[in-house]
C-alpha positions as CSV (number, residue, x, y, z in Angstrom):
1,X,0.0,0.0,0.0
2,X,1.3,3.2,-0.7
3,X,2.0,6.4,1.3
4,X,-0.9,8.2,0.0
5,X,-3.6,5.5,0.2
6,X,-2.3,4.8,3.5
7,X,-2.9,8.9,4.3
8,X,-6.1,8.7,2.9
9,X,-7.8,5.3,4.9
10,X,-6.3,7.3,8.3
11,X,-8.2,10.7,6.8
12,X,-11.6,8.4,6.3
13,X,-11.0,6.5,9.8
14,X,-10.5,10.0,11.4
15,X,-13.3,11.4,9.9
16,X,-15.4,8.5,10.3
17,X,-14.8,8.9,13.8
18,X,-15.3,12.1,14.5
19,X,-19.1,11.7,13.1
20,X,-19.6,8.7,14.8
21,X,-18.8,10.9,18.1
22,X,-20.8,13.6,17.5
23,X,-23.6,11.6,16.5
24,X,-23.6,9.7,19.9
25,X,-22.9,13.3,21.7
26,X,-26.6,14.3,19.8
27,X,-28.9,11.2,20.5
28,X,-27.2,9.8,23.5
29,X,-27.8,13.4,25.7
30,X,-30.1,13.3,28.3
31,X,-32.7,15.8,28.4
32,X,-32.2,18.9,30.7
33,X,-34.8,21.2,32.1
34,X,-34.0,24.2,34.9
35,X,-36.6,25.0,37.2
36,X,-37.0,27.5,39.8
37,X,-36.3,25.7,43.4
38,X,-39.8,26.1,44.6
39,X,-40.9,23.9,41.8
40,X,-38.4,21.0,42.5
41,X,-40.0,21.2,46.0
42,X,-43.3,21.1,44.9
43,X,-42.6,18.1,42.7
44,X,-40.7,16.2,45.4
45,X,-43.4,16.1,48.0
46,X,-46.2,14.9,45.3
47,X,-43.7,11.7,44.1
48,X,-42.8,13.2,40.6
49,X,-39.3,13.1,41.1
50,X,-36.8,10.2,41.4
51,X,-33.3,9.7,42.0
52,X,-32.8,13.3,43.8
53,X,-28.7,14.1,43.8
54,X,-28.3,17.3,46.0
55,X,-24.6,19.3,45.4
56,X,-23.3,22.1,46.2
57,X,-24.9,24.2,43.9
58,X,-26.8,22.4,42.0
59,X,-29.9,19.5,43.1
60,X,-30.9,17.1,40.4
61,X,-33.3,14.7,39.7
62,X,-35.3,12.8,37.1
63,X,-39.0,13.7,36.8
64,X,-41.8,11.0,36.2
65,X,-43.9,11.2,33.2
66,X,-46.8,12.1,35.1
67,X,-44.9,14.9,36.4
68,X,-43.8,16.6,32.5
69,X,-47.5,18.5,32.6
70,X,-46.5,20.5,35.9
71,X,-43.5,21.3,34.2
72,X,-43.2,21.8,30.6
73,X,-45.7,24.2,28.7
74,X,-48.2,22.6,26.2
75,X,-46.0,23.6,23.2
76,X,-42.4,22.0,24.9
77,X,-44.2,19.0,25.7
78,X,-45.2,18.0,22.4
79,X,-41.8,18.9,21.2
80,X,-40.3,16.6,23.5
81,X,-43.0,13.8,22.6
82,X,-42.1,14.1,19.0
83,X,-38.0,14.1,19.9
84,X,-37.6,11.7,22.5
85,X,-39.8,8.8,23.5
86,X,-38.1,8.2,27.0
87,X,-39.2,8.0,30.3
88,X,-37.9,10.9,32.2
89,X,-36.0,14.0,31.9
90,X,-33.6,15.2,34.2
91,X,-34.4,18.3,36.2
92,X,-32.2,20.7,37.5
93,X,-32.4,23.3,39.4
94,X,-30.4,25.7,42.1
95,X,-29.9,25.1,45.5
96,X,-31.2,27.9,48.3
């Protein structure tokens, strides 16, 4: 194999890579809302929120399905429903 087909296999690899990264960077995110800390509260205490990670500045946690319509306005939720078929989306929101 010569130098330059050798150059250009590492150019398609490279590239081939680098798509193959940005795809998984594009489907693989998680969805990520910010909402006021009141909110967070409010969901907590009615069991719409799992998995609740509190930091130092930030608290987290994954919302419920049932919990997306206390959330998300009409027009973001059927966004979301035509994006992303999963079962939660992670909230965040800051810590007071």
């Amino acid at each position: 194999m010569g130098k330059w087909q050798q150059q250009f296999s590492i150019g398609y690899f490279v590239v081939a890579l680098i798509l193959l990264f940005a795809l998984q960077t594009y489907f693989a995110a998680p969805r990520v809302e910010t909402i006021s800390y009141s909110q967070f509260k409010t969901l907590v205490k009615k069991g719409l929120v799992s998995n609740v990670v509190i930091g130092e500045k930030v608290i987290r946690g994954d919302i419920k399905p049932e919990g997306l319509k206390e959330v998300l306005s009409a027009e973001h939720l059927k966004e979301l429903n035509e994006k992303d078929k999963e079962d939660t989306i992670t909230l965040y929101c800051c810590a007071s």
